[in-house]
C-alpha positions as CSV (number, residue, x, y, z in Angstrom):
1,X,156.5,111.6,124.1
2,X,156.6,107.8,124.5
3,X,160.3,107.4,125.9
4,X,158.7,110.2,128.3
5,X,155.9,107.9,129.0
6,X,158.1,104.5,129.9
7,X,160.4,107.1,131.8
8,X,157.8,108.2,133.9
9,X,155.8,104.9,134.7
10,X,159.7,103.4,135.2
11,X,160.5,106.1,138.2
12,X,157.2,105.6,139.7
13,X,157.3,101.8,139.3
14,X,160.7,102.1,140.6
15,X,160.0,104.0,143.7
16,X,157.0,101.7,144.7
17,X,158.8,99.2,144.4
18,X,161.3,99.7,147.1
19,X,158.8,101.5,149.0
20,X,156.9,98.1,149.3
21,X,159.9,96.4,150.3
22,X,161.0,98.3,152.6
23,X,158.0,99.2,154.6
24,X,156.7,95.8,154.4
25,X,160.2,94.6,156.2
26,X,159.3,97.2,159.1
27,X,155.7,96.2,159.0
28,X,156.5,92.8,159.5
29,X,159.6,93.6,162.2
30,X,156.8,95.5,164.0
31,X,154.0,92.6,164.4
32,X,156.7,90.4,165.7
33,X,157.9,93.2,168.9
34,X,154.5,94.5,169.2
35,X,152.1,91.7,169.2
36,X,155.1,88.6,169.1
37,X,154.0,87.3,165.1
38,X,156.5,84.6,164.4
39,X,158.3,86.1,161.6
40,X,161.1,84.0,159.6
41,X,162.0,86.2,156.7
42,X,162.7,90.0,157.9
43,X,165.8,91.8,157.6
44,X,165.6,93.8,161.4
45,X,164.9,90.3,163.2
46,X,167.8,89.1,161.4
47,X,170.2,92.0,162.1
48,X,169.3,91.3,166.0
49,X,170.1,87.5,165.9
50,X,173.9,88.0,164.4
51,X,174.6,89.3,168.2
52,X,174.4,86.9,171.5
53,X,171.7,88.3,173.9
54,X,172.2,90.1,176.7
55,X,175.2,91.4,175.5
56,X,175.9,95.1,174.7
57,X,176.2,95.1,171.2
58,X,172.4,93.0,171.3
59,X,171.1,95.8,173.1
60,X,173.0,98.7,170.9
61,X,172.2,97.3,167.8
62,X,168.2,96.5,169.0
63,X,167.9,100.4,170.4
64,X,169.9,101.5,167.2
65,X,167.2,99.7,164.5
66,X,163.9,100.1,167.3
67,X,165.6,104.2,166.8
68,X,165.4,104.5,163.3
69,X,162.0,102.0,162.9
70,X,160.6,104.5,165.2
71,X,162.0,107.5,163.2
72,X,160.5,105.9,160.0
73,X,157.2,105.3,161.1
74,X,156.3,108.7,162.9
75,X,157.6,110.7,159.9
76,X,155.1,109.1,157.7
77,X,152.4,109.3,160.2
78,X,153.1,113.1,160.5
79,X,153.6,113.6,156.6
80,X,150.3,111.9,155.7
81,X,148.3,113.8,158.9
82,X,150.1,117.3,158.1
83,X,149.4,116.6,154.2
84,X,145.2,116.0,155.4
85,X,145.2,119.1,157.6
86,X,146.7,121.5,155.5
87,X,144.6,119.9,152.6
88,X,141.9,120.6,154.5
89,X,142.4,124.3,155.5
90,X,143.5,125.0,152.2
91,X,140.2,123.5,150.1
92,X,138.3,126.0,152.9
93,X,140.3,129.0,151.9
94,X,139.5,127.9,147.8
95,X,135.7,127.7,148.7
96,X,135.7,131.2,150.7
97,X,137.2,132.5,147.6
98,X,135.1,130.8,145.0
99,X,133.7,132.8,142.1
100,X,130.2,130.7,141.5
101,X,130.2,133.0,138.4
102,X,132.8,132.6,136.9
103,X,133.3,129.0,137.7
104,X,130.0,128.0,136.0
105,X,131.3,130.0,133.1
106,X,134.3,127.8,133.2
107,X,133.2,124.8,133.2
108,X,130.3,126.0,130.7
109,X,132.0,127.3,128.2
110,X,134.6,124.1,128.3
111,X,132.0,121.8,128.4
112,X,133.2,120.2,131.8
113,X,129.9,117.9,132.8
114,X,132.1,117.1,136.0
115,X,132.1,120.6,136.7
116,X,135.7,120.2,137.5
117,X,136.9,123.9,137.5
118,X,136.9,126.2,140.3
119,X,137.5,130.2,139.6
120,X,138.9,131.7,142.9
121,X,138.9,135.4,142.8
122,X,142.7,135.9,143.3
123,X,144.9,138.8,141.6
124,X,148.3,136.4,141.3
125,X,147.8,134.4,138.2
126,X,147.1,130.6,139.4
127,X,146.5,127.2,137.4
128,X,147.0,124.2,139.6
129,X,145.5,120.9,140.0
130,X,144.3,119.6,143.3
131,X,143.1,116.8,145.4
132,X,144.1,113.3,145.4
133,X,141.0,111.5,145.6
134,X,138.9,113.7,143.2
135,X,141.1,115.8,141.6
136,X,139.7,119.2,140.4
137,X,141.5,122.3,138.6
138,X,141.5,125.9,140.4
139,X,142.1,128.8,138.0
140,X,142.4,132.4,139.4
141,X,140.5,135.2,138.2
142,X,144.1,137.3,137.8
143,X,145.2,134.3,135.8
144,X,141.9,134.3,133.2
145,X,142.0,138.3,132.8
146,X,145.7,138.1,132.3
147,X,145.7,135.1,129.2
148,X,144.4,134.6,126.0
149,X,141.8,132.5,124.7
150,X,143.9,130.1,123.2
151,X,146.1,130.6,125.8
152,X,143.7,129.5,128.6
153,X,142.5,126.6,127.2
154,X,146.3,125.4,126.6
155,X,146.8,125.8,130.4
156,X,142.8,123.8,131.0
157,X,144.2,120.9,128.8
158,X,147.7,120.7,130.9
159,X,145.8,120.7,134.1
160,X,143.3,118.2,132.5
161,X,145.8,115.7,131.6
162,X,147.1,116.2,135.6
163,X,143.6,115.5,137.0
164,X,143.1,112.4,134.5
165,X,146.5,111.3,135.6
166,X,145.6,111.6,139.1
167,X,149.0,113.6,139.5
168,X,148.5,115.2,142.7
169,X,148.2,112.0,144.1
170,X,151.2,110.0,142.6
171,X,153.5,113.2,143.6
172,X,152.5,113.2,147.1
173,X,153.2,109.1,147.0
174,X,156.5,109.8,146.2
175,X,157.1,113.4,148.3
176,X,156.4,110.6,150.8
177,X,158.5,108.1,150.0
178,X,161.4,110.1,149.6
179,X,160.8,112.0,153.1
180,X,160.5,108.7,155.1
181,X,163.0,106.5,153.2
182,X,165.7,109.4,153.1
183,X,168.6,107.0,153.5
184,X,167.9,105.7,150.2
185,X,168.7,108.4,147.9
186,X,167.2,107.4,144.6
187,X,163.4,108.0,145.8
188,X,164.5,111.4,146.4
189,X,165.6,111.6,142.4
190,X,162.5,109.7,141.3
191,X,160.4,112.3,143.0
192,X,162.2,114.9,141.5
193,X,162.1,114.1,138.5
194,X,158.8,111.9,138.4
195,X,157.5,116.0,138.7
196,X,159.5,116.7,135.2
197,X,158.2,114.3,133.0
198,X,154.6,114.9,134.3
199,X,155.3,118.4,133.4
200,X,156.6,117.5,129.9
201,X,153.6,114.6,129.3
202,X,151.2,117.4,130.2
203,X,152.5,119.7,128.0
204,X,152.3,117.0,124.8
205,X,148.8,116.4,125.9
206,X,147.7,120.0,125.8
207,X,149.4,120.7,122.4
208,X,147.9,117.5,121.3
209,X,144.4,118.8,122.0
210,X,144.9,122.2,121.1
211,X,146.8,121.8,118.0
212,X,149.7,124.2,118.3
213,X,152.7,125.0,120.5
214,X,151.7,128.7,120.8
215,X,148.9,129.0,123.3
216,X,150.8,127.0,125.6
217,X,154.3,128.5,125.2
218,X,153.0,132.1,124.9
219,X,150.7,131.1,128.5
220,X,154.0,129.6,129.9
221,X,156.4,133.0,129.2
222,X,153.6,135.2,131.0
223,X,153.5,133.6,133.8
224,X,157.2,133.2,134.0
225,X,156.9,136.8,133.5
226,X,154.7,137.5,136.2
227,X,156.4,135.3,138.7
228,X,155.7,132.5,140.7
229,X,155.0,132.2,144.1
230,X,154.6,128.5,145.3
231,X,153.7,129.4,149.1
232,X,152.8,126.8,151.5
233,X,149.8,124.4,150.8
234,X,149.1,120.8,150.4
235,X,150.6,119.0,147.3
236,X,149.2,120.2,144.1
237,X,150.4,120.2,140.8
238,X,151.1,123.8,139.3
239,X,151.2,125.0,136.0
240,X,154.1,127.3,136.0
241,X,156.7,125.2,138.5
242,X,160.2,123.9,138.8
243,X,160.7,122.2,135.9
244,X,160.0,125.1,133.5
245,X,163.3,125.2,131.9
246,X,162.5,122.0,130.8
247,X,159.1,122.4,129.4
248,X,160.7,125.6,127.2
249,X,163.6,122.8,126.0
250,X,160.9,121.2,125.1
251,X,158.5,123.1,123.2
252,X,161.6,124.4,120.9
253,X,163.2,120.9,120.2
254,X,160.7,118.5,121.0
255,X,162.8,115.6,119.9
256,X,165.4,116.4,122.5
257,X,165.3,113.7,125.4
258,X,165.7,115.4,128.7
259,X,168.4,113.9,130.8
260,X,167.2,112.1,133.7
261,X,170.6,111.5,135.6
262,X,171.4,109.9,139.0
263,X,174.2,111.2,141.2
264,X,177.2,108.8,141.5
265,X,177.2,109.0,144.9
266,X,173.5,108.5,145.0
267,X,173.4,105.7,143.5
268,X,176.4,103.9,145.0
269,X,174.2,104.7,148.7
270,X,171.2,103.5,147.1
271,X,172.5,100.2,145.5
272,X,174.4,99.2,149.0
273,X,171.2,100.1,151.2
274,X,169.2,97.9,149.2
275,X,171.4,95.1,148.5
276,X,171.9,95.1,152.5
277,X,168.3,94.7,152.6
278,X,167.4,91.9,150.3
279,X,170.8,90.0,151.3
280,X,170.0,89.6,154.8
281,X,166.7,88.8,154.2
282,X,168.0,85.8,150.9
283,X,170.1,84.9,154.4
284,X,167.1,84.3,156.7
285,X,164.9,81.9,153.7
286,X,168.1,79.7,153.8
């Protein structure tokens, strides 16, 4: 699981990476029209400048980049204040269905001092982690009637490794990066597939604790079985998701890398955007 590891923390370091870049360009673009910081070294003050002012192109080109600045900066405001709401509404609905009894079984007979499971009484068979700042696991009472022992604690020790992780938060990081910087295309792949290999790392950490591939491939192929309905809800990491084909690759060859592959065109859009980017801002240092 280690080339899954560097795979993982590579996509995620990647995707920060231009994320900081990038939004610290607009950030800086924005103090200088807003409250008229002096700026040297910004790629959007530098755009402006190639063209005389006054003239048409000057204005074009300043309504054009003000446009998509604009654009850039209300999509992350309404991803981040959508993602708190429906957070929000969500974590009520988990606490109006709350099992107190079967939670404090949970967490009892798992030995979880954080108490860090909630049992929701729900007939659809549910196993997700939750929350970015204090992450916590949500079982379903359909789920715990439907699985094994050793079947149930595989699925605890998946969603353990998610909460430890802090999963729920990096994905909604990158959800976000990908939504607002949508004209460069390889923050879309790294969220993508940033959700695989957390998948895949969980599912080494659960056999890992458990001792064997059965409880978790057995759990897996139920609830496969019984279907999976995502719905709409806040960002959460779910047991049985996307990337089960996969996890099932995985569990029967587990020394079979999975392919983590970029479009052409993808990355042709990606390399240009960014190379734009830091070459107008190498021009402005100079």
């Amino acid at each position: 699981m280690m080339w899954c590891k560097k795979k993982s923390a590579f996509i995620l370091g990647l995707s920060l990476l231009i994320a900081v870049f990038v939004w610290s360009q607009i950030g800086m673009y924005l103090a200088h029209l807003l409250f008229g910081v002096n700026i040297r070294v910004n790629f959007f003050k530098f755009c402006i400048s190639l063209f005389k002012e006054s003239s048409f192109y000057y204005f074009l080109v300043l309504l054009l980049l003000n446009a998509f600045i604009a654009y850039t900066v209300l999509v992350t405001l309404i991803k981040v204040t959508e993602q708190y709401i429906v957070a929000k509404k969500f974590k009520q609905k988990l606490v109006h269905l709350k099992s107190i009894e079967l939670t404090n079984i949970m967490n009892e007979e798992y030995n979880r001092q954080n108490q860090d499971i909630m049992v929701i009484h729900h007939n659809q068979s549910l196993a997700f982690t939750i929350g970015c700042m204090k992450p916590y696991i949500v079982l379903s009472s359909g789920l715990i009637e439907m699985l094994e022992d050793h079947e149930l604690e595989a699925v605890i020790e998946h969603e353990t490794f998610h909460q430890r992780n802090r999963d729920p938060l990096k994905v909604f990081i990158l959800q976000l990066i990908s939504q607002s910087l949508w004209f460069i295309p390889v923050t879309k792949w790294a969220y993508q597939n940033y959700k695989i290999m957390s998948e895949v790392l969980a599912d080494g950490y659960a056999i890992q604790r458990t001792g064997s591939e059965l409880g978790l491939g057995s759990a897996l192929l139920k609830l496969i079985k019984n279907g999976f309905h995502p719905g709409i809800g806040p960002v959460l990491v779910h047991f049985s998701d996307e990337s089960v084909n996969y996890r099932l690759q995985q569990l029967v060859d587990p020394q079979k890398t999975i392919p983590v592959r970029l479009k052409t065109t993808s990355i042709v859009i990606s390399i240009h955007a960014l190379f734009l980017f830091m070459s107008m801002v190498l021009v402005t240092i100079t």
